[in-house]
C-alpha positions in Angstrom: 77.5 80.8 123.1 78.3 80.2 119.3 79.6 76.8 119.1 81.3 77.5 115.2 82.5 80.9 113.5 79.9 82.6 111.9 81.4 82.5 108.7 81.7 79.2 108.4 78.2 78.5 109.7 77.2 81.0 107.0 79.2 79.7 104.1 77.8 76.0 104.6 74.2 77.7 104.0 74.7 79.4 101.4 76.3 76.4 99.4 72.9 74.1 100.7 70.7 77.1 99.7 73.0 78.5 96.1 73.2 81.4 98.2 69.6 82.5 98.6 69.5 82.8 102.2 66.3 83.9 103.9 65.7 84.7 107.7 64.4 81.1 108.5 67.5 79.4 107.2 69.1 81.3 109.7 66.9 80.4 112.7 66.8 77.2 111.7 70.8 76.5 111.8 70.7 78.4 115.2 72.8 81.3 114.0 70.4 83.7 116.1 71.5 81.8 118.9 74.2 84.7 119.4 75.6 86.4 122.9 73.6 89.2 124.7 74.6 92.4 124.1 76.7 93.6 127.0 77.7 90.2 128.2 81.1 89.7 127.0 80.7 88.6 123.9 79.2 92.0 122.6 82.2 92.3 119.5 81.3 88.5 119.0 77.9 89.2 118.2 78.3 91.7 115.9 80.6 90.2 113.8 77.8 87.7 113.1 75.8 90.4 111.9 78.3 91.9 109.7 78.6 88.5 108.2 75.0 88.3 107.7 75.0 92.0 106.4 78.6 91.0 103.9 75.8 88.5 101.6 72.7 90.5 101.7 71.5 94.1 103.8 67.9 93.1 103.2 68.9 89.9 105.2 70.1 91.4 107.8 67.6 94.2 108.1 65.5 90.7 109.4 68.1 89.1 111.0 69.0 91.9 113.4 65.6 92.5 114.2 64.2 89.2 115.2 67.8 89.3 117.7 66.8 92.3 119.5 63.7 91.1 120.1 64.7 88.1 121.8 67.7 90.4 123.1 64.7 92.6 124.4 62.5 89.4 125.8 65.7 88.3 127.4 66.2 91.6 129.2 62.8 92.2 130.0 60.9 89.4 130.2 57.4 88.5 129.1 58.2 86.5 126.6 54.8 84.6 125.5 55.1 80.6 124.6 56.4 80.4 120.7 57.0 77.0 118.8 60.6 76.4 117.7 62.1 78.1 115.0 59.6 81.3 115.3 60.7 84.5 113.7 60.7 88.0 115.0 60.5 91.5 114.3 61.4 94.5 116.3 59.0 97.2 115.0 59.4 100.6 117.6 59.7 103.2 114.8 57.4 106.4 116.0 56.1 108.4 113.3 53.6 111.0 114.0 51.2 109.5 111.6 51.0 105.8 112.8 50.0 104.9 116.3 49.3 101.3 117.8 47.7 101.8 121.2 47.6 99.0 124.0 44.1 98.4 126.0 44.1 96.1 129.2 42.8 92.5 128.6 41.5 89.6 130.1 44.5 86.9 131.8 46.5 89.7 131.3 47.0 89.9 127.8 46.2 93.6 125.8 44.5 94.2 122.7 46.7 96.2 119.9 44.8 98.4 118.1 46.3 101.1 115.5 48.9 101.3 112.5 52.4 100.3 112.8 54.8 101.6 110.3 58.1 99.8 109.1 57.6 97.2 109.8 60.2 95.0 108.3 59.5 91.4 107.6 55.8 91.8 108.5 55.0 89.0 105.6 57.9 86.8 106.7 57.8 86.7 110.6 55.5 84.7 112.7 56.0 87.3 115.6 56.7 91.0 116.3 57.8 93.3 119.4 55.8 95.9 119.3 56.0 99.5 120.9 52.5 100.7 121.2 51.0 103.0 123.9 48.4 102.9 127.1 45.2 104.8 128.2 47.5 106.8 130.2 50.0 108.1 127.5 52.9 105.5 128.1 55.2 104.3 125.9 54.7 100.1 126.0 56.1 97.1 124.6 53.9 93.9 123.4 54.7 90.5 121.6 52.3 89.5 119.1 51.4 86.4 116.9 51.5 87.5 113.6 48.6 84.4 112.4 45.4 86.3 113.8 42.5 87.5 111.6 43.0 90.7 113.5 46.4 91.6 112.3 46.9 92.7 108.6 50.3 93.0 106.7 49.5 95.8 103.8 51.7 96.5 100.5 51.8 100.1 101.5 54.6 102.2 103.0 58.0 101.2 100.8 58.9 102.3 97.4 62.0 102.4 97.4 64.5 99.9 95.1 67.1 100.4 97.6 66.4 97.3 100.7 63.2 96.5 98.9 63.7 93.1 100.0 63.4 93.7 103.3 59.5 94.6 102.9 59.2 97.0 105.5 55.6 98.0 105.4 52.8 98.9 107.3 50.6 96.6 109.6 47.3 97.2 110.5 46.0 96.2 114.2 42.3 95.7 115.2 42.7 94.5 118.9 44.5 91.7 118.4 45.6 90.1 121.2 48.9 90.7 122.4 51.2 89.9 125.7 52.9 93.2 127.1 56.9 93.1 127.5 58.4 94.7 130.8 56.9 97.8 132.3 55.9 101.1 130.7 59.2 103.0 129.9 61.3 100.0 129.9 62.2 99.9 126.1 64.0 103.0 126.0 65.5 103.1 129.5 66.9 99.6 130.0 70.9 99.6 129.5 70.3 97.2 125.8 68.2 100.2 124.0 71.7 101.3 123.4 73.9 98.7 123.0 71.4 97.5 120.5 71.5 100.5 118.7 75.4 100.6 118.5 74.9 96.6 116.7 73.3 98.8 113.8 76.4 100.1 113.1 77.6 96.5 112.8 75.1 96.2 110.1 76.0 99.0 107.8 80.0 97.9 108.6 78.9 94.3 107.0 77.5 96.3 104.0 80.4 98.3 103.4 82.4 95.1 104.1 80.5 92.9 101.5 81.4 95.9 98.6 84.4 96.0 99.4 85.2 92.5 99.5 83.4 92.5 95.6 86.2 95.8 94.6 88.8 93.6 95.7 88.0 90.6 93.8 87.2 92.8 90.4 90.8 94.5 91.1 92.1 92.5 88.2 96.0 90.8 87.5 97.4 94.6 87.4 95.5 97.1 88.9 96.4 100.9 87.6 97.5 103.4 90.1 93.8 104.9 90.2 92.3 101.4 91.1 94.6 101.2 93.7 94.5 104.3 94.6 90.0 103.8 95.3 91.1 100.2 97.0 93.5 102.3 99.3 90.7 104.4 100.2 88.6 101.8 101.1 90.7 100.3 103.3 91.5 103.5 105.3 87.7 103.8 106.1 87.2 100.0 107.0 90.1 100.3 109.0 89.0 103.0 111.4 85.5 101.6 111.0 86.7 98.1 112.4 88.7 99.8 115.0 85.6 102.1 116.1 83.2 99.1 116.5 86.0 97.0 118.5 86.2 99.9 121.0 82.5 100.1 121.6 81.6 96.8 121.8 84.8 96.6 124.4 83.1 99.5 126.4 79.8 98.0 126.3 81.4 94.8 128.1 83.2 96.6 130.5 80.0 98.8 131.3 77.0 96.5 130.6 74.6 98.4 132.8 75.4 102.2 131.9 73.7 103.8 129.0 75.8 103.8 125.5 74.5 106.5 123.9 77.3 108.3 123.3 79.1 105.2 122.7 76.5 104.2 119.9 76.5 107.3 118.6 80.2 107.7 117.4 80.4 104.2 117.0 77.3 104.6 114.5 78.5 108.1 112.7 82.2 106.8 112.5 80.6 103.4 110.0 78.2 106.0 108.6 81.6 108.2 107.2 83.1 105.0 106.3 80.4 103.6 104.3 80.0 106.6 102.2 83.2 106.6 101.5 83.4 102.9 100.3 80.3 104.0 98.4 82.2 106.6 96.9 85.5 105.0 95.9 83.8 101.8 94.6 81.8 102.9 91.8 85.0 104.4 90.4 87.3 101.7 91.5 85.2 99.3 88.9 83.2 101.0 86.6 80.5 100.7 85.5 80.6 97.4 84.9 79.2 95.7 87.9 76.8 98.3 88.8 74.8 96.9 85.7 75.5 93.7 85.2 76.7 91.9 88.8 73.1 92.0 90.3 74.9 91.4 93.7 76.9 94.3 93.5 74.3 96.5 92.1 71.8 95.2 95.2 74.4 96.1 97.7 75.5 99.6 96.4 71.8 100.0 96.2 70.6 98.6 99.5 73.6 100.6 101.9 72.6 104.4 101.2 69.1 103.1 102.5 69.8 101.3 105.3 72.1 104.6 106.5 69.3 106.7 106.3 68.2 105.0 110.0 70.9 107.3 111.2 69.4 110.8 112.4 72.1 112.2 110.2 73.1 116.2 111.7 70.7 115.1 114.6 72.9 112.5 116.2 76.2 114.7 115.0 74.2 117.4 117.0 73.4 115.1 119.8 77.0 113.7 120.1 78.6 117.1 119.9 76.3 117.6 123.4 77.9 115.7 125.6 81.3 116.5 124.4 80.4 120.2 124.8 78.9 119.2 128.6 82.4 118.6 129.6 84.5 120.6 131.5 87.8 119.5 129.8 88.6 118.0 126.8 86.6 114.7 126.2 89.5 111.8 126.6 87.9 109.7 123.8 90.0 112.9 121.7 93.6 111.8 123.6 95.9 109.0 122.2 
């Protein structure tokens, strides 16, 4: 249970650090110690990561991925023995083109063999979660130790200015020993896949909350009509963003083992809308000016557009319009 607000927590580290925070800072004041997802605290923990997201998206991009993987350990189990203060990624991204396969061990570890794409933090963490796949054609989890002669972090596979920070590149495996997680299948099907995914949308709502916080302070003595007119606009989509994100993390609390999809899907499309909005509105609410000279400001409006591009865009619009289409009468998510 967090024992201080996460602001607060956050605001002592960055005064002790000038304000460059990295992941460890973070593990080390136990600000990963945060709630499970679906345990009653759901809203509470993502308003930790929005915090986190507010200073810095690359940050976060970390941050949120070493909690769901011990989120993911603590569902499933099969955690191996790590030293205090150990660092985590979550890399389950599936392209067609990079494959880490799983092969049965001795003492019943596995050996990780393959390419793994994405892989965010790979120079940074001292372990990762893993999905990789059997002999038989399974989808698998494993944790592995990042500090074997076996595992290699590349410079390939991110060119893009936007999150650069977050150095989300490939990792090559040559049977490097690993310790699987859970049972085949488990990652997908286990009631957190979901409620983990809606805690995304928690990210990008701290990076549309950290741009607008910077419009606000730029807004000057007396803002014109336009200004305010931009500031109005952002606070109409942080609004219904905030309200969004409150009712899903509600619903994930009140239904901790049913499957969110649908939940994380609006929740994650509603702070998609939003933060192109904010997007939108705060270039022209302050110019020019800090897009070239606030390197903070520039970074953020920079980092967001990437980061939203791990939304399946028309896919998950097409995927959320299913199950409103499966039902026989109108959906009562659309009634007041």
């Amino acid at each position: 249970m967090l024992q201080r607000a996460p602001d607060d927590a956050l605001l002592q580290l960055q005064l002790r650090h000038g304000g460059d925070l990295a992941l460890n800072h973070l593990v080390d004041a136990r600000i990963d110690a945060l709630p499970q997802p679906g345990a009653g605290q759901t809203l509470a923990r993502w308003r930790v990561l929005a915090e986190v997201a507010a200073h810095d998206l690359s940050l976060v991009k970390l941050f949120e991925g070493h909690t769901d993987a011990l989120a993911i350990l603590a569902e499933l189990g099969g955690a191996p023995e790590t030293p205090a203060g150990a660092s985590w990624g979550t890399w389950c991204a599936e392209p067609p083109d990079a494959r880490v396969t799983l092969d049965a061990h001795e003492s019943g570890r596995v050996r990780l063999t393959g390419t793994k794409a994405w892989c965010s933090g790979a120079a940074k963490v001292s372990h990762a979660v893993v999905s990789c796949w059997n002999a038989a054609g399974d989808p698998c989890l494993a944790a592995v130790a990042m500090d074997q002669p076996t595992v290699w972090v590349t410079e390939n596979g991110w060119y893009a200015v936007g999150m650069a920070a977050s150095g989300s590149v490939d990792v090559r495996f040559n049977r490097a020993v690993a310790t699987p997680i859970g049972q085949p299948g488990d990652y997908v099907n286990r009631a957190g896949f979901w409620q983990g995914g809606a805690g995304i949308a928690a990210c990008w709502f701290g990076g549309l909350l950290g741009i607008a916080r910077m419009v606000q302070q730029r807004k000057g003595p007396k803002p014109d009509a336009h200004r305010l007119a931009h500031i109005g606009a952002i606070d109409v989509a942080l609004t219904a963003a905030a309200a969004q994100l409150r009712e899903a993390a509600a619903w994930i609390d009140e239904h901790p083992k049913d499957s969110a999809q649908r939940v994380a899907l609006r929740a994650r499309l509603v702070v998609e809308q939003a933060a192109n909005e904010v997007i939108h509105h705060a270039g022209r609410a302050v110019g020019a000016g800090p897009l070239c000279r606030d390197p903070r400001f520039a970074r953020a409006m920079a980092d967001l557009p990437v980061f939203l591009r791990q939304s399946h865009a028309e896919r998950d619009l097409a995927a959320l319009g299913q199950f409103a289409a499966n039902e026989q009468e109108e959906p009562s998510s659309w009634t007041l």
